[in-house]
C-alpha positions as CSV (number, residue, x, y, z in Angstrom):
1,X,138.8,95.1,72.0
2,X,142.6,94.9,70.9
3,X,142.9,98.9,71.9
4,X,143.3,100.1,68.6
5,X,141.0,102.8,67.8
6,X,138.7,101.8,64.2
7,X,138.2,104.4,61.2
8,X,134.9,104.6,62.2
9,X,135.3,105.8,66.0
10,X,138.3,108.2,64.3
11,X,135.2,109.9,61.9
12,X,132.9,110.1,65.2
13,X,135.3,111.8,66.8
14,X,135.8,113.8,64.1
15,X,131.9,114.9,63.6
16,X,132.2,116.6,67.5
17,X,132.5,120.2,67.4
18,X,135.3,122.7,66.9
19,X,134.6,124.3,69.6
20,X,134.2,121.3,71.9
21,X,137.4,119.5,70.9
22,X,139.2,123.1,71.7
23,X,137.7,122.7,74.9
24,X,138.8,119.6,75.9
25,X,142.5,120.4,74.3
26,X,141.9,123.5,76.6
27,X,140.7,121.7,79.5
28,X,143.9,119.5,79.0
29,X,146.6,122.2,79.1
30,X,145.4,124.4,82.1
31,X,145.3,121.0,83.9
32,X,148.8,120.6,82.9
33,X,149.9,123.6,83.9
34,X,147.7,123.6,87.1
35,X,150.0,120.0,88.2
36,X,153.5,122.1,87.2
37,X,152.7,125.1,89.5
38,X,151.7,122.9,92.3
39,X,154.2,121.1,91.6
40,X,156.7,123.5,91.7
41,X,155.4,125.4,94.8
42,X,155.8,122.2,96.4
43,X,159.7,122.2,95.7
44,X,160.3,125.8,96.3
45,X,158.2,125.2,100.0
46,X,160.7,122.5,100.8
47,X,163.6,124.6,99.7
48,X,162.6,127.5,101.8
49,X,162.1,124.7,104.7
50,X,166.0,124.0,104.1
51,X,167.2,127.1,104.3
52,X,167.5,127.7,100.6
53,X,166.5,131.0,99.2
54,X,166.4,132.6,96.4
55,X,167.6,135.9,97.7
């Protein structure tokens, strides 16, 4: 395998579902979004433990 992807697994890929690909790009972005809120309670936790608030 050289890790190119072939024209042929491109048009396999393609043949999948509408509704399964939207899934997967769905599946993709909550998971994104999911790491950046934990990720970002994570910083405003340690802030708070420093003594830096937002009010």
């Amino acid at each position: 395998m050289t890790g190119k992807h072939s024209l042929n697994d491109i048009e396999e890929a393609e043949k999948k579902p509408l509704w399964q690909r939207l899934g997967w790009l769905a599946m993709i972005w909550v998971g994104s979004v999911g790491a950046l809120f934990i990720i970002a309670s994570l910083m405003r936790m340690f802030m708070n433990a420093a003594g830096l608030t937002t009010h």
